[in-house]
C-alpha positions as MATLAB code, in Angstrom:
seq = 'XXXXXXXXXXXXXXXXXXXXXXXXXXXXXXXXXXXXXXXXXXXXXXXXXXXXXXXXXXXXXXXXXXXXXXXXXXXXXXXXXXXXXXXXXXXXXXXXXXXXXXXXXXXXXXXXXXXXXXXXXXXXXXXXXXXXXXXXXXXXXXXXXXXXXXXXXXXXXXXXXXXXXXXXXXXXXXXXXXXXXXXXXXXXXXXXXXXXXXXXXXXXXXXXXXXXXXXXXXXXXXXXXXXXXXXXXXXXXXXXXXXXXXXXXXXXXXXXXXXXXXXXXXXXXXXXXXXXXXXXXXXXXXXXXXXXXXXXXXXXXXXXXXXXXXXXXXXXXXXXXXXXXXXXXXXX';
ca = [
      -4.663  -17.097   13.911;
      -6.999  -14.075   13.444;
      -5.414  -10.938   12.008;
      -5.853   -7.925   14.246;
      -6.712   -4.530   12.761;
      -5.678   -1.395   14.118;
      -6.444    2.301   13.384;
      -4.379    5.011   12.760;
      -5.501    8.814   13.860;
      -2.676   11.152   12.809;
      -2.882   14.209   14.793;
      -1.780   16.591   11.668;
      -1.244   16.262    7.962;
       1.996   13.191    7.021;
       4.557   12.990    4.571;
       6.342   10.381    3.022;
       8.785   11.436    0.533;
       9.402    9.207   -2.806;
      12.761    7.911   -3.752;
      14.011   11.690   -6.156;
      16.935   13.338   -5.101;
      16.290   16.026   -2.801;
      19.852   17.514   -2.599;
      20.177   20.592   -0.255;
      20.339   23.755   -2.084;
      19.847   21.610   -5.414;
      16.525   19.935   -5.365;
      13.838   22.333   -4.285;
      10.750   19.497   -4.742;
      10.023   16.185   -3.777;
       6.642   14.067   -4.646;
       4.863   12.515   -1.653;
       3.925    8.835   -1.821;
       0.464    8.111   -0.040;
      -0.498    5.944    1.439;
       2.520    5.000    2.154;
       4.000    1.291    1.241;
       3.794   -1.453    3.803;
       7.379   -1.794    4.610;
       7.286    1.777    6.055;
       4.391    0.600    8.769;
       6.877   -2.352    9.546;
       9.319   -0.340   10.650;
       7.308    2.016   12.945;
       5.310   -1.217   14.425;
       8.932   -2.552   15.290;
      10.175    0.766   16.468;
       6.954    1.009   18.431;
       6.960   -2.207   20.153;
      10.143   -1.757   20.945;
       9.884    2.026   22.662;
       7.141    0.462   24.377;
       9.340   -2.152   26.287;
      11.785    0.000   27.158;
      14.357   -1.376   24.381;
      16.995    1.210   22.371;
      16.704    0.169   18.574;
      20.278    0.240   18.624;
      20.931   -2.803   20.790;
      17.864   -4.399   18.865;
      19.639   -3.643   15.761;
      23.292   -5.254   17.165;
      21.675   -8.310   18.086;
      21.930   -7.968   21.751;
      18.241   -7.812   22.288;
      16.545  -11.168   24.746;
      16.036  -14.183   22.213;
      12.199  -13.744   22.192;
      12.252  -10.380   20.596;
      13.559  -11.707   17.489;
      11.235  -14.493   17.743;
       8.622  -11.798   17.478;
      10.148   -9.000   15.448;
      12.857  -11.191   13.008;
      16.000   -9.926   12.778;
      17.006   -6.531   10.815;
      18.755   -7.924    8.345;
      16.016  -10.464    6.940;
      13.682   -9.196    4.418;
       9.813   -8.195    4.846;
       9.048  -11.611    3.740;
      11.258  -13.970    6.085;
       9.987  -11.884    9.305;
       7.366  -13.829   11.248;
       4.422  -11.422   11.119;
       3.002   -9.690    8.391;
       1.323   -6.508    8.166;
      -2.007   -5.814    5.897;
      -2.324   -2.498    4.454;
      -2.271   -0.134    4.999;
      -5.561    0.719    3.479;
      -8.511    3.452    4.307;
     -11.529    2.674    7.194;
     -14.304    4.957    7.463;
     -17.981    4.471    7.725;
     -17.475    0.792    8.947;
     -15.782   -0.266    5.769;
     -12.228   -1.351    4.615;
     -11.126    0.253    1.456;
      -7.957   -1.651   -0.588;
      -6.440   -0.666   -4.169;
      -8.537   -2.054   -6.994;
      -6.570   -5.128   -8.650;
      -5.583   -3.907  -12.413;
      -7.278   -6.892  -14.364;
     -10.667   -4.976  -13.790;
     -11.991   -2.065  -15.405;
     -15.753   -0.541  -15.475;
     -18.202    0.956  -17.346;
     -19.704    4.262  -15.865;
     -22.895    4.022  -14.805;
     -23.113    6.816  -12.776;
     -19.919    9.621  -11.633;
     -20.051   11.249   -8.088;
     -17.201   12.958   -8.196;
     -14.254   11.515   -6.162;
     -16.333    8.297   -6.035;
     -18.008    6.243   -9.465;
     -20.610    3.611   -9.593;
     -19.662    1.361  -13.030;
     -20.483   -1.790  -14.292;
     -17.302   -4.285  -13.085;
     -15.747   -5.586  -16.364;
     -12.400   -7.823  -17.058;
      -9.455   -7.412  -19.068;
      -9.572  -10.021  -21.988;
      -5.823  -11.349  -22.034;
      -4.221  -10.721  -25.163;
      -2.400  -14.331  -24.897;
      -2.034  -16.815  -22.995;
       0.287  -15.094  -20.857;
      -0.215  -11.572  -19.850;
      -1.611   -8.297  -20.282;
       1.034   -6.062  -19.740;
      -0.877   -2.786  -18.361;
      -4.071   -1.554  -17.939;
      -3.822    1.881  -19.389;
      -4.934    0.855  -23.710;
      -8.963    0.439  -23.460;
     -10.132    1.077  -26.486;
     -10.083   -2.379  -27.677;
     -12.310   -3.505  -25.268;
     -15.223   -1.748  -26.218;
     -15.148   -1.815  -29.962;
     -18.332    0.127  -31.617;
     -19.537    1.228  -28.247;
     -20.865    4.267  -27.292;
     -20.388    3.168  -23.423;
     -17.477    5.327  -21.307;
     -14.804    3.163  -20.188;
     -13.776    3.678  -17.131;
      -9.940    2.761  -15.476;
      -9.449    1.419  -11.961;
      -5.675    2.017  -12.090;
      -5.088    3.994   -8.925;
      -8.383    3.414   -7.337;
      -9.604    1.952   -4.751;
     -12.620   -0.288   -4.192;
     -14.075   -1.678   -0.841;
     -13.385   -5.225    0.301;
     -16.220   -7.059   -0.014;
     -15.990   -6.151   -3.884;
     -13.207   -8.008   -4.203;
     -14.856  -10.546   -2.040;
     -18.169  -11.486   -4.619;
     -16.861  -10.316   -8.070;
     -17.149  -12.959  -10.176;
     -16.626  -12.685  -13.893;
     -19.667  -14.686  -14.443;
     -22.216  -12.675  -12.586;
     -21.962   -9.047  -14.420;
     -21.873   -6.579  -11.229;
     -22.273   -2.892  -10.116;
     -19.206   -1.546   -7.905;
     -18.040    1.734   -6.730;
     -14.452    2.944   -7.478;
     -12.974    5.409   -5.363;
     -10.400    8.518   -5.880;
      -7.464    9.303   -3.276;
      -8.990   12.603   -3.281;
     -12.552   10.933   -1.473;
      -9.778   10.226    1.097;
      -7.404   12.591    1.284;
      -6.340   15.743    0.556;
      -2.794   17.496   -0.911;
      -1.288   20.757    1.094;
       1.485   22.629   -0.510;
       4.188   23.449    2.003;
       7.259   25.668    1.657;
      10.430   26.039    3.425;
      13.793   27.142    3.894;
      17.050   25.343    4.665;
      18.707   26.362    8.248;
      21.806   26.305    9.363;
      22.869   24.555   12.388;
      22.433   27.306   14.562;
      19.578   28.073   12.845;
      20.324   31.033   10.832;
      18.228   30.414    7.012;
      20.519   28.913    4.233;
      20.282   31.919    1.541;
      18.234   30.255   -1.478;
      17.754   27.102   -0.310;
      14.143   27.097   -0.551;
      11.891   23.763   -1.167;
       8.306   22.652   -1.764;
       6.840   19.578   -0.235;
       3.055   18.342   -0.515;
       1.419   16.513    3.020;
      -1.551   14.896    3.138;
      -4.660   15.211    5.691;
      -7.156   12.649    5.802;
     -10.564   13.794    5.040;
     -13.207   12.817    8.201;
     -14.456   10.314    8.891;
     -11.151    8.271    7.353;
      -8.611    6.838    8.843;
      -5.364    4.776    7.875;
      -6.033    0.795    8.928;
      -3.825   -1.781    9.247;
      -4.327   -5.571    9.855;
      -1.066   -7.585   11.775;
      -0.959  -11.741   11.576;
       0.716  -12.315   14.444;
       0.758   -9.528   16.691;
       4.394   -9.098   17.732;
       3.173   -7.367   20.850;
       1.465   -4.236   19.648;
      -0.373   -2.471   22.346;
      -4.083   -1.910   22.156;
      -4.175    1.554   21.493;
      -1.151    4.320   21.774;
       1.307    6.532   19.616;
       3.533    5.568   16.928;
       5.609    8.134   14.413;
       5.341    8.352   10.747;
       6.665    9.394    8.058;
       9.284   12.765    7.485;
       9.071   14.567   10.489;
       8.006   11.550   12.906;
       4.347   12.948   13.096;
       2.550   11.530   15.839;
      -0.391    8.864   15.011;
      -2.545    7.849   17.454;
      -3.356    3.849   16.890;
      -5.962    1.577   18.520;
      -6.772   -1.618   17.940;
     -10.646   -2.421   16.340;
     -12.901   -5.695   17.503;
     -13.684   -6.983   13.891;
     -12.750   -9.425   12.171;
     -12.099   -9.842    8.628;
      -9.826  -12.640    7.380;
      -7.405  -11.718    3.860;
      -5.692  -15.204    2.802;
      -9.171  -17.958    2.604;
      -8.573  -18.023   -1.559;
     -12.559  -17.992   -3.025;
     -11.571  -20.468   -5.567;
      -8.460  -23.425   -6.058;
      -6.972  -21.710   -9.097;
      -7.643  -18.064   -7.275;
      -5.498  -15.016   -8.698;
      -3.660  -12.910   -6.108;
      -3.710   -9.304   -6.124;
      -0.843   -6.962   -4.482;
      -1.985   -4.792   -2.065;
       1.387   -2.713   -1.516;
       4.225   -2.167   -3.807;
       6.192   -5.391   -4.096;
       9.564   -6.177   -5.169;
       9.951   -7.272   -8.657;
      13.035   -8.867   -8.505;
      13.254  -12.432   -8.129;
       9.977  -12.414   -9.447;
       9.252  -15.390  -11.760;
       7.216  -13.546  -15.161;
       5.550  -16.523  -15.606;
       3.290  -16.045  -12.852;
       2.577  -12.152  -13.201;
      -0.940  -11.645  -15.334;
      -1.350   -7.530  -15.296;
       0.961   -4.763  -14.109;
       1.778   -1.271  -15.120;
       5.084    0.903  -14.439;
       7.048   -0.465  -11.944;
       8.307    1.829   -9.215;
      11.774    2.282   -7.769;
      11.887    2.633   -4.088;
      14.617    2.303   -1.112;
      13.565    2.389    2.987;
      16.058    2.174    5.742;
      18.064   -0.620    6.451;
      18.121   -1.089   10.434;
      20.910   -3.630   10.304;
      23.292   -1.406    8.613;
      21.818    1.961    9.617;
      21.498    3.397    6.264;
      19.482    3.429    3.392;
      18.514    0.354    1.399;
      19.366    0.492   -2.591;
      16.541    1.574   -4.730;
      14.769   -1.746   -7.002;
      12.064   -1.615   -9.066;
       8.547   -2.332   -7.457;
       5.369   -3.835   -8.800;
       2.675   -1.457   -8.060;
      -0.066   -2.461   -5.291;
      -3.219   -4.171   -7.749;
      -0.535   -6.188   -9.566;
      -2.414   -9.249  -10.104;
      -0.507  -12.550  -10.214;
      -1.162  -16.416  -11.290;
       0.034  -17.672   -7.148;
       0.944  -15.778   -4.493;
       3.921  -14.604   -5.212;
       4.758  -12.288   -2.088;
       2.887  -12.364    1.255;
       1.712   -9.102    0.436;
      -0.928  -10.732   -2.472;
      -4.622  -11.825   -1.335;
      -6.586  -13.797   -2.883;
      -8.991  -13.118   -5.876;
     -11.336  -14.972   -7.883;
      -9.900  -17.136  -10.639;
     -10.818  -15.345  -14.031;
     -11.381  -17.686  -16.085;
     -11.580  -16.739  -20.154;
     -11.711  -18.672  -23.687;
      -8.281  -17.492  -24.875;
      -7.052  -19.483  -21.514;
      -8.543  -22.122  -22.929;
];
């Protein structure tokens, strides 16, 4: 089945708050996590597919929804990875191309810096065993007695079709792109109110949203459709802001592996836990995050995270696509 890709418009800047305390009248910051992780689109599709058929979430939630719903949906209480569909992304779409995080086992050297955007010559991390590299951050080594900058793709983001023809054998030229080509950071400030809305003396905070840069756009890919609309509104992140989505006529396929022994790559945060180490190649600093558990109504605990570019031995999550195999004499 072909995955369907959607677009999302927001209609004004989005926030999505990271796991930190932010304790009325005792935290006064919180960090914003864009974009945001997968699981969060999950839960506005559902909520969206559901508003559109006239459903409350609450009787979804109970169980007391028609039989075919859940055939569609899952149920709340299974995880991301038991739920029939999955969602791709989400990633960036502008100028007719779809831009994913660059997997960690690559690095660059620059050829040529732009700014927010870098042309370099694609490299790979040599493992250090046979096992694993455990982050991406020490590259020193690689270059030994060479006067050529070495360039990190941690946190970058690369477009599709690199991913698609690297090859370790063929020595290519890439670009790497900043969140800042993307996106940029507004400060905001407010105050704490009462209920009937009278300010909360000293109970100020700072929050930072994010507005896409033109002509970008959030994009998402769904394998099944659960019975997304064509185009229409969904709400995301703090606040609910209001997204406009519509559905694009392309077609690019994420799972066909480009070689038998392929790698896979995380393109969202994925839970470590239960996690076999055996199979994980590259990672850096794990990340704790929660979500909202619609079964229980209330917050899921907080577990650690591999970050999206992970790259693993076999697909350990249904969040990993396929990459080349990298093959490399100390494999050998």
């Amino acid at each position: 089945m072909d995955i369907e890709w959607f677009t999302l418009h927001p209609a004004d800047t989005l926030f999505f708050r990271g796991s930190e305390s932010l304790e009325m009248g005792m935290d006064h910051f919180a960090n914003t996590l864009f974009p945001p992780p997968s699981s969060v689109i999950y839960g506005s599709v559902r909520t969206t597919i559901l508003r559109e058929k006239g459903i409350d979430p609450k009787v979804f939630a109970q169980g007391r929804a028609e039989q075919k719903l859940y055939d569609a949906l899952g149920r709340p209480q299974q995880s991301l990875e038991e739920i029939p569909f999955t969602i791709y992304g989400p990633f960036f779409w502008g100028d007719d191309k779809l831009f994913i995080p660059a997997p960690l086992l690559w690095y660059g050297v620059e050829v040529e810096d732009r700014g927010t955007r870098k042309k370099i010559k694609l490299r790979y991390l040599k493992l250090i065993d046979k096992n694993i590299i455990r982050s991406p951050k020490p590259l020193r080594w690689q270059l030994k007695n060479s006067n050529e900058k070495i360039v990190s793709v941690n946190g970058k983001w690369v477009e599709v079709e690199a991913l698609r023809h690297a090859s370790k054998e063929e020595e290519r030229e890439i670009e790497i792109f900043s969140d800042s080509h993307f996106f940029i950071q507004e400060p905001r400030s407010g105050i704490a109110l009462y209920k009937n809305r009278k300010v909360r003396t000293g109970h100020l905070y700072s929050l930072i949203h994010v507005r896409l840069i033109e002509p970008f756009s959030l994009c998402i890919g769904i394998e099944p459709n659960p019975g997304l609309s064509e185009e229409g509104v969904l709400f995301l992140g703090g606040e609910n802001r209001f997204v406009r989505y519509k559905k694009r006529n392309f077609t690019l396929q994420m799972n066909t592996p480009h070689h038998q022994n392929s790698y896979y790559v995380a393109y969202t945060p994925i839970p470590a836990i239960g996690i076999n180490e055996d199979s994980l190649i590259i990672t850096d600093k794990l990340q704790y995050r929660g979500g909202w558990d619609l079964a229980k109504g209330f917050h899921k605990p907080i577990i650690p995270h591999f970050p999206a570019g992970s790259v693993f031995k076999s697909k350990v999550s249904k969040h990993c696509i396929p990459m080349g195999k990298q093959e490399d004499q100390n494999e050998k």
